[in-house]
PDB file with one MODEL, atoms N, CA, C and O in Angstrom:
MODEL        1
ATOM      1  N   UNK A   1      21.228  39.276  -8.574  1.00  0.00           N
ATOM      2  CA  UNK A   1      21.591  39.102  -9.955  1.00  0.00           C
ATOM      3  C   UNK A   1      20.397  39.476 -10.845  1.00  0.00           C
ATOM      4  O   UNK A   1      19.220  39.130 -10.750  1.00  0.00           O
ATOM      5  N   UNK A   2      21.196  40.519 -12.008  1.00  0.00           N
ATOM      6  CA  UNK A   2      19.628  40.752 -13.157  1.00  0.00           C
ATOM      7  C   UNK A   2      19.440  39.730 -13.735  1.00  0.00           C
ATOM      8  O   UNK A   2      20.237  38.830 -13.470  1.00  0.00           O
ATOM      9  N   UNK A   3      18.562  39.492 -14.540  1.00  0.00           N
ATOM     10  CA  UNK A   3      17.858  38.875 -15.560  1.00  0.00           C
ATOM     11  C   UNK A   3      16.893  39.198 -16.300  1.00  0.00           C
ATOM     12  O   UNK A   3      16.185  40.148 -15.967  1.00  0.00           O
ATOM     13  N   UNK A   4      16.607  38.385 -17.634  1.00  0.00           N
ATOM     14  CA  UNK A   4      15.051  39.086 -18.125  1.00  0.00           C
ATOM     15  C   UNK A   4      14.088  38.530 -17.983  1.00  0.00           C
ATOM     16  O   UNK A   4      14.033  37.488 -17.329  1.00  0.00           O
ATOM     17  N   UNK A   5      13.214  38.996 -18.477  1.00  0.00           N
ATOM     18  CA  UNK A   5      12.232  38.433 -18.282  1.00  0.00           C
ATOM     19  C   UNK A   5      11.243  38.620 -19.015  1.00  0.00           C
ATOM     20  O   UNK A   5      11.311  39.638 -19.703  1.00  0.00           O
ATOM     21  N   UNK A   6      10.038  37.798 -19.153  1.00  0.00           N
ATOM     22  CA  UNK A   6       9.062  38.575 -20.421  1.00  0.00           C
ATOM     23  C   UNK A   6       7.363  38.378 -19.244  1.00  0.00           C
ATOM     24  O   UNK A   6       7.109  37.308 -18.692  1.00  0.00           O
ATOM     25  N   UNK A   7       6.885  39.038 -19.171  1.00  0.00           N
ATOM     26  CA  UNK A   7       5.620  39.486 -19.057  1.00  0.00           C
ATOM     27  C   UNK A   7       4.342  39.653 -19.431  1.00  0.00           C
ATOM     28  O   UNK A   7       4.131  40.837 -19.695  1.00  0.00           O
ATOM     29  N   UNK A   8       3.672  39.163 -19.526  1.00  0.00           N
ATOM     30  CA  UNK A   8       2.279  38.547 -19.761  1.00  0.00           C
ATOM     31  C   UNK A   8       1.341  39.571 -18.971  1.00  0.00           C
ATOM     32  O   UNK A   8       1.375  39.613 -17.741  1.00  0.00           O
ATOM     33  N   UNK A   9       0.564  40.334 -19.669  1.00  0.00           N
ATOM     34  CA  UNK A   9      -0.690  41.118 -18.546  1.00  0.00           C
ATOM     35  C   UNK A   9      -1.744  41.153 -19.542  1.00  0.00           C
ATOM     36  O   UNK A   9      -1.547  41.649 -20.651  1.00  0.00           O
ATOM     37  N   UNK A  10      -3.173  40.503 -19.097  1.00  0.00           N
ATOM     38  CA  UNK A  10      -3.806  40.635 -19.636  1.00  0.00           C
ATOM     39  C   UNK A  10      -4.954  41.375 -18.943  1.00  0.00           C
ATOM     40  O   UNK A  10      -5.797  40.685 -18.370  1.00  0.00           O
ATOM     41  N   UNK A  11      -5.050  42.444 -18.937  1.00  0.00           N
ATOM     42  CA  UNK A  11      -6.170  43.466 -18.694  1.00  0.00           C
ATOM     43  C   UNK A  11      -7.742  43.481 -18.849  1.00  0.00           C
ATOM     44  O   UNK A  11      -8.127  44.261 -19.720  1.00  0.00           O
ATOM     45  N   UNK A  12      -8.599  42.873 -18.275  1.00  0.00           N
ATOM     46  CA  UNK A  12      -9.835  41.646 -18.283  1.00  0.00           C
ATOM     47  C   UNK A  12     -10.716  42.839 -18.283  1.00  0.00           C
ATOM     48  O   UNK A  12     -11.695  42.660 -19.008  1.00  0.00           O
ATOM     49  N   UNK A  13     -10.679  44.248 -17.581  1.00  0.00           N
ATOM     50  CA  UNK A  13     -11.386  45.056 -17.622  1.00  0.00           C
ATOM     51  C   UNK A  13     -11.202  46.607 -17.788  1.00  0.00           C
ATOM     52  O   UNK A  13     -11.621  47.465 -17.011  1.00  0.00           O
ATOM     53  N   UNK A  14     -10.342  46.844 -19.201  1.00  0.00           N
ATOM     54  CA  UNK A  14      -9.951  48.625 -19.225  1.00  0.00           C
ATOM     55  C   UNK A  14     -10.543  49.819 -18.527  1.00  0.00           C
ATOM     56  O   UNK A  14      -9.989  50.876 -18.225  1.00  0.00           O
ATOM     57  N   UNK A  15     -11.590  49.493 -18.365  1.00  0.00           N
ATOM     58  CA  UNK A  15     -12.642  50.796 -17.816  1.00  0.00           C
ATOM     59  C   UNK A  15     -12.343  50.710 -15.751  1.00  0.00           C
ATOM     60  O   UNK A  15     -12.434  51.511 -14.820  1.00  0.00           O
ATOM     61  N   UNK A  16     -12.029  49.477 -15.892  1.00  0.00           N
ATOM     62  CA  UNK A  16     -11.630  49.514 -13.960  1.00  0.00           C
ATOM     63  C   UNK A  16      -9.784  49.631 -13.456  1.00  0.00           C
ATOM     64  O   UNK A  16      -9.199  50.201 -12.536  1.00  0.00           O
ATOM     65  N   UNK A  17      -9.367  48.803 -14.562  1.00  0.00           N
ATOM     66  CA  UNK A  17      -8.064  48.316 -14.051  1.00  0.00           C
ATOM     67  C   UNK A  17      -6.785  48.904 -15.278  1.00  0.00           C
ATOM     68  O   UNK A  17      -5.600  48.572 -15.303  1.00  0.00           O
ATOM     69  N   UNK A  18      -7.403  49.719 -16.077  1.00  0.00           N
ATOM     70  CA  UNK A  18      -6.350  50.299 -16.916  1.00  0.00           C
ATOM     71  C   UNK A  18      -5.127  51.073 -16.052  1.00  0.00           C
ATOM     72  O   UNK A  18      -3.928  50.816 -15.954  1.00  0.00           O
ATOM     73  N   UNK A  19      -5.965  52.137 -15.469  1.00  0.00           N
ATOM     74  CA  UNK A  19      -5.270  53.551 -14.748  1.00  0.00           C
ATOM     75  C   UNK A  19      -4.685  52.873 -14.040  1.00  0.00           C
ATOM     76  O   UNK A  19      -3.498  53.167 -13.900  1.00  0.00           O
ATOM     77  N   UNK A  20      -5.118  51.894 -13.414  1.00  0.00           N
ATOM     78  CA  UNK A  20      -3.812  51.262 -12.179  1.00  0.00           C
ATOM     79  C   UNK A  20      -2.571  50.661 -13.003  1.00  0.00           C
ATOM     80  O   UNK A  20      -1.370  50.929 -13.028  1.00  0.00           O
ATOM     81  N   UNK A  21      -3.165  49.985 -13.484  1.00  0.00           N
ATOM     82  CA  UNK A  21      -2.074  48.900 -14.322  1.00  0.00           C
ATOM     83  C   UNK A  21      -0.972  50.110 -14.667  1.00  0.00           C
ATOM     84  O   UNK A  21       0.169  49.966 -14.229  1.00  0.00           O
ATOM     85  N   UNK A  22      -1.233  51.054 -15.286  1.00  0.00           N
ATOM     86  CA  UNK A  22      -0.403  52.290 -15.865  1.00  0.00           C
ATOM     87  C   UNK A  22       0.502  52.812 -14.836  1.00  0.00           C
ATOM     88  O   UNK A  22       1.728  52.895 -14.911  1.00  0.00           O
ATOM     89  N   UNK A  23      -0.061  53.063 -14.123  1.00  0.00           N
ATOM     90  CA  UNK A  23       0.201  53.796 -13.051  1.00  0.00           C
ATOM     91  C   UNK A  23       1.572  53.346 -12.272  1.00  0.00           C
ATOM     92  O   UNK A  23       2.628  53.950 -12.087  1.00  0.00           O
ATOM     93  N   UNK A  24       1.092  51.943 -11.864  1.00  0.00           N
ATOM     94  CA  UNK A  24       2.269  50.383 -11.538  1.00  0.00           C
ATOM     95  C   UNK A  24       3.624  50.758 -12.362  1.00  0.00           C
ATOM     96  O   UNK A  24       4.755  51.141 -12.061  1.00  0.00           O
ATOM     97  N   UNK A  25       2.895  50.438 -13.597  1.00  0.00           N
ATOM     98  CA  UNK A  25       4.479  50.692 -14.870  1.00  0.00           C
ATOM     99  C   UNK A  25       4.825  51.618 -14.726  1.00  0.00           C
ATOM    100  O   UNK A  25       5.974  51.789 -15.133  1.00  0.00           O
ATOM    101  N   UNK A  26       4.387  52.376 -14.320  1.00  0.00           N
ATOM    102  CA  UNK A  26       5.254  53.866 -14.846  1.00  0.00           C
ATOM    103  C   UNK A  26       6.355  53.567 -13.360  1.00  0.00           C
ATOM    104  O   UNK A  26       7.574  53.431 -13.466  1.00  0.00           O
ATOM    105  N   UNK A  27       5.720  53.521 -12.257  1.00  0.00           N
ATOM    106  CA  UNK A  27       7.079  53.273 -11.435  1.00  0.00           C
ATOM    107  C   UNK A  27       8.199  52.095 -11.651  1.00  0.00           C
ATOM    108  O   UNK A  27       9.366  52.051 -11.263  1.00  0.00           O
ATOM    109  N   UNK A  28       7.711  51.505 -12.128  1.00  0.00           N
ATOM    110  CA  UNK A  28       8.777  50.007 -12.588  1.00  0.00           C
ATOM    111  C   UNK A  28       9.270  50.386 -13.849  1.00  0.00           C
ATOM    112  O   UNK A  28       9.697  49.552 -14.647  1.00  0.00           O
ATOM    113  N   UNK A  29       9.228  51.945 -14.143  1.00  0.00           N
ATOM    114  CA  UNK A  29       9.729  52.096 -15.572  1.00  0.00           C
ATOM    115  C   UNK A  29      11.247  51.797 -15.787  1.00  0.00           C
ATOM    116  O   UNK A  29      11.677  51.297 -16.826  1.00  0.00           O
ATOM    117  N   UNK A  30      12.078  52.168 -14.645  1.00  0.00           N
ATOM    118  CA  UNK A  30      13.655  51.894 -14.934  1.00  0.00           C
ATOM    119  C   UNK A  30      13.953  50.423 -14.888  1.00  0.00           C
ATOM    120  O   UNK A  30      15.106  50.026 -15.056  1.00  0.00           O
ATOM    121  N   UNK A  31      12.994  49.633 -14.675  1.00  0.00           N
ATOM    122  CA  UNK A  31      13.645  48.256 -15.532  1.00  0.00           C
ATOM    123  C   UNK A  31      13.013  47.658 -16.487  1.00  0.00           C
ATOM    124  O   UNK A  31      13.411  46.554 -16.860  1.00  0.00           O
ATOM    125  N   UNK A  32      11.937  48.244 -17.056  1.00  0.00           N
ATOM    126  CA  UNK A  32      11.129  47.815 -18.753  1.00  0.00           C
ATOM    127  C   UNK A  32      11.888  48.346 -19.466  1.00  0.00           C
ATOM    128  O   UNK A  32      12.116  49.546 -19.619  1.00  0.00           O
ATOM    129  N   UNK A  33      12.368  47.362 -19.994  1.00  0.00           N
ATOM    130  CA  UNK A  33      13.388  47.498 -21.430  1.00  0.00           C
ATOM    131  C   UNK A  33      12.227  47.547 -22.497  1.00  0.00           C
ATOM    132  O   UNK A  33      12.383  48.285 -23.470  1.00  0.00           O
ATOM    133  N   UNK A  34      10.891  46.689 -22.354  1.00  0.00           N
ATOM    134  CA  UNK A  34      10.036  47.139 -23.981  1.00  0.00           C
ATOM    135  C   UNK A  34       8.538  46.881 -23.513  1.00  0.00           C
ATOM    136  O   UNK A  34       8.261  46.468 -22.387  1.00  0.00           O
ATOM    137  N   UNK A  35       8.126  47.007 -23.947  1.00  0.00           N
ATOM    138  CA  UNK A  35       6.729  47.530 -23.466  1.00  0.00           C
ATOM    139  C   UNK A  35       5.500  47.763 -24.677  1.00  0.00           C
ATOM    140  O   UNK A  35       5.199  48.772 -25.315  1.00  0.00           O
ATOM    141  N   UNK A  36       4.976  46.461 -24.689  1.00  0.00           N
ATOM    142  CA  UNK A  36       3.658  46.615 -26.241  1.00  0.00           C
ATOM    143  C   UNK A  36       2.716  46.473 -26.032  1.00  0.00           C
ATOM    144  O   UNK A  36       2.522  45.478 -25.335  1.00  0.00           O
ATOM    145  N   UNK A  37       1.648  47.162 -26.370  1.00  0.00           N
ATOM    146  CA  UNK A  37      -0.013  47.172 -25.796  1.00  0.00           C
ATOM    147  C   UNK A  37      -1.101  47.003 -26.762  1.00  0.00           C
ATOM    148  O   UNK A  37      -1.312  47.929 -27.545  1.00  0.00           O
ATOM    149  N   UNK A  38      -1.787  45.991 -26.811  1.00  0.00           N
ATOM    150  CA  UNK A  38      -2.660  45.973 -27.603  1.00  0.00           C
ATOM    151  C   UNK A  38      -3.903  45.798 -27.262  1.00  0.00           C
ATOM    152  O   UNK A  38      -4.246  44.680 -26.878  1.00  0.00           O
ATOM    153  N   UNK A  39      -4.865  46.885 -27.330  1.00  0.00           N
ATOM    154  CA  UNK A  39      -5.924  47.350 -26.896  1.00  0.00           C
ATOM    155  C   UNK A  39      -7.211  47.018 -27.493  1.00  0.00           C
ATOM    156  O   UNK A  39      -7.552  47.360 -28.625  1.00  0.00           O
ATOM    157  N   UNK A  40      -7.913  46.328 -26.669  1.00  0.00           N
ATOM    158  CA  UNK A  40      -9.580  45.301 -27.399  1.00  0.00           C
ATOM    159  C   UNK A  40     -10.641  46.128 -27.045  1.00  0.00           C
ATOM    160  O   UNK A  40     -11.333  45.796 -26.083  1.00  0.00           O
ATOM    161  N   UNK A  41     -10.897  47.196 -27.689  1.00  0.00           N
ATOM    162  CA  UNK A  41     -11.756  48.124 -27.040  1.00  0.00           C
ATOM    163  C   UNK A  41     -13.400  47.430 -27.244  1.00  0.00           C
ATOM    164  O   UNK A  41     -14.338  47.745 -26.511  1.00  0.00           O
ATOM    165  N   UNK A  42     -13.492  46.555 -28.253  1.00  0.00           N
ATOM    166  CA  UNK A  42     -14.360  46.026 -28.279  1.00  0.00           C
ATOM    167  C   UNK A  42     -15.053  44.945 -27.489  1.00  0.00           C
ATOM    168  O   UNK A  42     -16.251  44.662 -27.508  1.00  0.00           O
ATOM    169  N   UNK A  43     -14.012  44.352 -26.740  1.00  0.00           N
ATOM    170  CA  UNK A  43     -13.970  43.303 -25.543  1.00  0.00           C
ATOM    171  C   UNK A  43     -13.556  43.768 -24.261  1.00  0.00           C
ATOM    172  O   UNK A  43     -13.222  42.988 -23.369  1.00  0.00           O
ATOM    173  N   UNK A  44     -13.565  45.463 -24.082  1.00  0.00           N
ATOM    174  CA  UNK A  44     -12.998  45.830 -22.982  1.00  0.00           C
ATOM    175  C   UNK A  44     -12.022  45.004 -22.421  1.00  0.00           C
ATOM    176  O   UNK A  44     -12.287  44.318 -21.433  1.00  0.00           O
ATOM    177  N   UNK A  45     -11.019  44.997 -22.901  1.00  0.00           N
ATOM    178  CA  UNK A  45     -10.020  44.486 -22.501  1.00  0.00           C
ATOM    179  C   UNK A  45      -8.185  44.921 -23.415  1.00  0.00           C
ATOM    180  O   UNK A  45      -7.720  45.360 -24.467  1.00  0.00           O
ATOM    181  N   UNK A  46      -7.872  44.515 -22.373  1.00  0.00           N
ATOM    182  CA  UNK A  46      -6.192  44.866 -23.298  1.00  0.00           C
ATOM    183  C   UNK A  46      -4.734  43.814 -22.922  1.00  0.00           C
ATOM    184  O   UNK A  46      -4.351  43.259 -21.892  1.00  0.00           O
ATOM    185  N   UNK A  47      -4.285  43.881 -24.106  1.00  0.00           N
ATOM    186  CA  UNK A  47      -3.059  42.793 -24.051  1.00  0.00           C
ATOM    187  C   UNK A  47      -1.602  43.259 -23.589  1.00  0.00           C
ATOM    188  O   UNK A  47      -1.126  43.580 -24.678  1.00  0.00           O
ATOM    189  N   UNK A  48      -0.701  43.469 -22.735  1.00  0.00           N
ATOM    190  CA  UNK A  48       0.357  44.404 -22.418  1.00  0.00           C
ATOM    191  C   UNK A  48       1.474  43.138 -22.364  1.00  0.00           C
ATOM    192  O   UNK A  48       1.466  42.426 -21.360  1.00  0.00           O
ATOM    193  N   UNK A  49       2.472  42.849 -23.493  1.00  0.00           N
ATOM    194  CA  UNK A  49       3.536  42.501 -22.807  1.00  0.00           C
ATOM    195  C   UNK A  49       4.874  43.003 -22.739  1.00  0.00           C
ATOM    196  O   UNK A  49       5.363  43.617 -23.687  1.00  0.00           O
ATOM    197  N   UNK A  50       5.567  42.755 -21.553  1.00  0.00           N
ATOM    198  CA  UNK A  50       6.851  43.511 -21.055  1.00  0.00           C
ATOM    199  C   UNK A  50       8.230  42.618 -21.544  1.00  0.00           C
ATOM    200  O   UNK A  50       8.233  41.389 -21.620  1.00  0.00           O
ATOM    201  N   UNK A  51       9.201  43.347 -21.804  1.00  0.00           N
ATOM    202  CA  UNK A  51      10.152  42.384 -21.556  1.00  0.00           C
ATOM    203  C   UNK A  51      11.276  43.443 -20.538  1.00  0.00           C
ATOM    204  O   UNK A  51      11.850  44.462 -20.921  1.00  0.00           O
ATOM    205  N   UNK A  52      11.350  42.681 -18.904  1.00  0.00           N
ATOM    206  CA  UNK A  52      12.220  43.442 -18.056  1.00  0.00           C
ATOM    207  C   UNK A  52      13.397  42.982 -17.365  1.00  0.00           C
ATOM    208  O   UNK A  52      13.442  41.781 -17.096  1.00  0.00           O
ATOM    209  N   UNK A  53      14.061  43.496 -17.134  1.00  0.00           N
ATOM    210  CA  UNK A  53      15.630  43.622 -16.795  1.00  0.00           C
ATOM    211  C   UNK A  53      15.453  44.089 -15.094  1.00  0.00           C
ATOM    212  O   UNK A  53      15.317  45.232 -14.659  1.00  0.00           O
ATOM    213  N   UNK A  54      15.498  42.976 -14.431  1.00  0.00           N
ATOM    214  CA  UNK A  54      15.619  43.034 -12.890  1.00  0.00           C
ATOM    215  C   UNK A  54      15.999  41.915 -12.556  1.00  0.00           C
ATOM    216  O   UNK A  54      16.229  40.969 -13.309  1.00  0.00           O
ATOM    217  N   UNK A  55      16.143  41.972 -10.726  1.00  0.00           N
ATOM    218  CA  UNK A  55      16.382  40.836  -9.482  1.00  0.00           C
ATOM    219  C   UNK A  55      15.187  40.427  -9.620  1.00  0.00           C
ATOM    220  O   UNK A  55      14.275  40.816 -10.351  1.00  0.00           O
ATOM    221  N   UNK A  56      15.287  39.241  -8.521  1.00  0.00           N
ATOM    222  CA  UNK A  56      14.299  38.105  -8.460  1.00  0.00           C
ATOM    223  C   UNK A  56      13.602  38.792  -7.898  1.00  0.00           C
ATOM    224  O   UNK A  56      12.441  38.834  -8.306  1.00  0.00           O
ATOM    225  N   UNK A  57      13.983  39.635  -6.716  1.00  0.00           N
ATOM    226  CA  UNK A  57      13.005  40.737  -5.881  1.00  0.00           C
ATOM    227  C   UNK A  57      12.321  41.823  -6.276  1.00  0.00           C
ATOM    228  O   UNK A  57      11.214  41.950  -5.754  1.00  0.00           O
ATOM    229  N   UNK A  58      12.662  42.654  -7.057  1.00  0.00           N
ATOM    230  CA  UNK A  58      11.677  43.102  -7.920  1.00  0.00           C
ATOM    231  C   UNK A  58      11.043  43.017  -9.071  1.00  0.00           C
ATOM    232  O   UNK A  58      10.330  43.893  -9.562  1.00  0.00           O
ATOM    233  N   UNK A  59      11.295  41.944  -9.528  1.00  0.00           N
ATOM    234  CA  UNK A  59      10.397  41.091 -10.637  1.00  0.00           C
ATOM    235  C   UNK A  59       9.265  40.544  -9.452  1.00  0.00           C
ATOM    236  O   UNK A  59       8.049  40.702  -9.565  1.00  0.00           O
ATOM    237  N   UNK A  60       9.773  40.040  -8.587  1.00  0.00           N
ATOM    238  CA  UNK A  60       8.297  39.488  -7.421  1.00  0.00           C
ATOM    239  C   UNK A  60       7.521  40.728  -7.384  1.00  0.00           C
ATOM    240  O   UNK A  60       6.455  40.688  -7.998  1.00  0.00           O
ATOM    241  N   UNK A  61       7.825  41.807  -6.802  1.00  0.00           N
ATOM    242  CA  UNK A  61       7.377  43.253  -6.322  1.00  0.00           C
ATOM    243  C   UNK A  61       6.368  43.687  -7.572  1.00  0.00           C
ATOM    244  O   UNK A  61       5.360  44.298  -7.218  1.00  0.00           O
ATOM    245  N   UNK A  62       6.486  43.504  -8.619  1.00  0.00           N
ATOM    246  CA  UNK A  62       6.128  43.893  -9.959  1.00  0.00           C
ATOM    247  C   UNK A  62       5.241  43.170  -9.936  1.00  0.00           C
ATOM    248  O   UNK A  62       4.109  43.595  -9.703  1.00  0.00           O
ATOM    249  N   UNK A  63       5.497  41.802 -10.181  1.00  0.00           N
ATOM    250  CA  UNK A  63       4.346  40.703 -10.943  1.00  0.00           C
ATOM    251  C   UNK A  63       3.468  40.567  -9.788  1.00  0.00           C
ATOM    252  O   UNK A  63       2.272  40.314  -9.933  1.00  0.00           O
ATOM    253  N   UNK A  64       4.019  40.726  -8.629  1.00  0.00           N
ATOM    254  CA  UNK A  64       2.640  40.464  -7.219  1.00  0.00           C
ATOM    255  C   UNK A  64       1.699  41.486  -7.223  1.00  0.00           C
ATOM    256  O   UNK A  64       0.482  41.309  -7.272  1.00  0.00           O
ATOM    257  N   UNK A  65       2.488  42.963  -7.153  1.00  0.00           N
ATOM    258  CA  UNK A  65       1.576  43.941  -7.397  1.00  0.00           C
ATOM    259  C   UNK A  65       0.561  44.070  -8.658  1.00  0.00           C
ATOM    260  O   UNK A  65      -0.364  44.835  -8.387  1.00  0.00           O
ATOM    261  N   UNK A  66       0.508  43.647  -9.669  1.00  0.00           N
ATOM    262  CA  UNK A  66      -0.236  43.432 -10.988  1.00  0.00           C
ATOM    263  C   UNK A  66      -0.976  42.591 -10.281  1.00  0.00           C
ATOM    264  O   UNK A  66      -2.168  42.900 -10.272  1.00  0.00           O
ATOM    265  N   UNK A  67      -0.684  41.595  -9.659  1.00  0.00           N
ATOM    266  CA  UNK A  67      -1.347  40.113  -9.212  1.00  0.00           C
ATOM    267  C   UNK A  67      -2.872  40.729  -8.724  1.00  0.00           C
ATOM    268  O   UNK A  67      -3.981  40.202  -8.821  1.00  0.00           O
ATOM    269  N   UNK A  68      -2.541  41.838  -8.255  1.00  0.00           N
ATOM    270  CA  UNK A  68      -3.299  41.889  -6.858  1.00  0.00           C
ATOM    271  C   UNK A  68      -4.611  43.094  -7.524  1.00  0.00           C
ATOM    272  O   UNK A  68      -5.445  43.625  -6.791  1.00  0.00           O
ATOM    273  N   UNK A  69      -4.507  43.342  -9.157  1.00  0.00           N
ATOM    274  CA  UNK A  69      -5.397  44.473  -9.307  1.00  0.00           C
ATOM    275  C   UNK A  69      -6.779  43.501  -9.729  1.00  0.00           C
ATOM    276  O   UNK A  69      -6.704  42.458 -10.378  1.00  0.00           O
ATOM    277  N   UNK A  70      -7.406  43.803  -9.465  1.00  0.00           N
ATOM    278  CA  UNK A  70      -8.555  43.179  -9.974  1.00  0.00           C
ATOM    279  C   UNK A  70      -8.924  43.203 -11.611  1.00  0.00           C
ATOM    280  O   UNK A  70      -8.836  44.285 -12.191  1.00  0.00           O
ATOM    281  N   UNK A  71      -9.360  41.944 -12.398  1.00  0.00           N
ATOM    282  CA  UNK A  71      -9.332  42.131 -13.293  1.00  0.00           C
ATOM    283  C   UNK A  71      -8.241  41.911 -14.310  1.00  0.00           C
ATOM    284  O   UNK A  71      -8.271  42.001 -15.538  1.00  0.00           O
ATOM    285  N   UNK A  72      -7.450  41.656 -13.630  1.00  0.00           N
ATOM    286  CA  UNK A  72      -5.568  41.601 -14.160  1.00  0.00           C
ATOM    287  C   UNK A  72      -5.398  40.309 -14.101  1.00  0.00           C
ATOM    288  O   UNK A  72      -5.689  39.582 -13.151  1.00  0.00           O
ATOM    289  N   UNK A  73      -4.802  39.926 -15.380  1.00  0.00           N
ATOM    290  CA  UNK A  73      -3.939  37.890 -14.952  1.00  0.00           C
ATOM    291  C   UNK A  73      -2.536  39.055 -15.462  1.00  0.00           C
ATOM    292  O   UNK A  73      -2.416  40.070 -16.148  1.00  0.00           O
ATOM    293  N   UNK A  74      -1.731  38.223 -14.701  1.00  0.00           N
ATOM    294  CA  UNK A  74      -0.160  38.299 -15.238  1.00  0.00           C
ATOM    295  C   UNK A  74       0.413  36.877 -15.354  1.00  0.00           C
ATOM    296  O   UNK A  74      -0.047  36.004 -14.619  1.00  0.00           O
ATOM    297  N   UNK A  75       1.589  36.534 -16.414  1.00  0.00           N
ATOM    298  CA  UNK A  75       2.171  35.536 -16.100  1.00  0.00           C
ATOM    299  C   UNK A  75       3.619  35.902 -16.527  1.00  0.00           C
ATOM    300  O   UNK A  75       3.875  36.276 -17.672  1.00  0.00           O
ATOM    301  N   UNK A  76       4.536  35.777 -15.570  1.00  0.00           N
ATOM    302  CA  UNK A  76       6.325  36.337 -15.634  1.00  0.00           C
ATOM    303  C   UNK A  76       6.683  34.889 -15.846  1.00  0.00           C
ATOM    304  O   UNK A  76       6.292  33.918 -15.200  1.00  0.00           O
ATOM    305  N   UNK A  77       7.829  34.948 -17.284  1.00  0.00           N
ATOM    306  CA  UNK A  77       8.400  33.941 -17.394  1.00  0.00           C
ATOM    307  C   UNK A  77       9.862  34.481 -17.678  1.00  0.00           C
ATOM    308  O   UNK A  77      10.117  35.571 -18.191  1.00  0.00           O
ATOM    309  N   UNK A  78      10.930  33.374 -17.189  1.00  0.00           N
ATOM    310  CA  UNK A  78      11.860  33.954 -16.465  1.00  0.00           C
ATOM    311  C   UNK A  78      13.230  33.760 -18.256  1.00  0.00           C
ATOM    312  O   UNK A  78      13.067  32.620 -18.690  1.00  0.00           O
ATOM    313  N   UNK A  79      13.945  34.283 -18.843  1.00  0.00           N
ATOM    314  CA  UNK A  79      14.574  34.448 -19.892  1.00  0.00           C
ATOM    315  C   UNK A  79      15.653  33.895 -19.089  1.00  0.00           C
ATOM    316  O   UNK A  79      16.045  34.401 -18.037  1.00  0.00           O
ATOM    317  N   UNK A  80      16.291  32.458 -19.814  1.00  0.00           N
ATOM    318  CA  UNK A  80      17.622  31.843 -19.737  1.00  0.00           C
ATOM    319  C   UNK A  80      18.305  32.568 -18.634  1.00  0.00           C
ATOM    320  O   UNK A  80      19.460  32.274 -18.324  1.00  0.00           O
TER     321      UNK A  80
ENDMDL
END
């Protein structure tokens, strides 16, 4: 069963963990319904949140893989 969901990524280090982070989304692109980035170039760092349209199984697949970049917090919270 789909659901939404909203997405939390906070990007702790642009210069290491941007290109990945990107990279991730772009394959999980067919279920990001929206997608906003706000970029702290002054704090090397950046704010990304999602709001996505998937199963429980690839919302896991998604938010684990982010989990796992260094430099990256995510937090998936799950929409009614």
């Amino acid at each position: 069963m789909e659901r939404f969901y909203v997405v939390n990524i906070l990007v702790e280090n642009r210069q290491n963990a941007y290109k990945q982070v990107n990279e991730l989304l772009h394959n999980f692109a067919d279920v990001i319904r929206l997608r906003v980035g706000y970029p702290v170039p002054d704090e090397n760092m950046a704010i990304i949140l999602l709001v996505v349209k998937a199963d429980n199984d690839t919302m896991g697949s998604l938010s684990g893989k982010l989990g796992q970049i260094k430099d990256v917090k995510v937090k998936t919270v799950p929409v009614k």
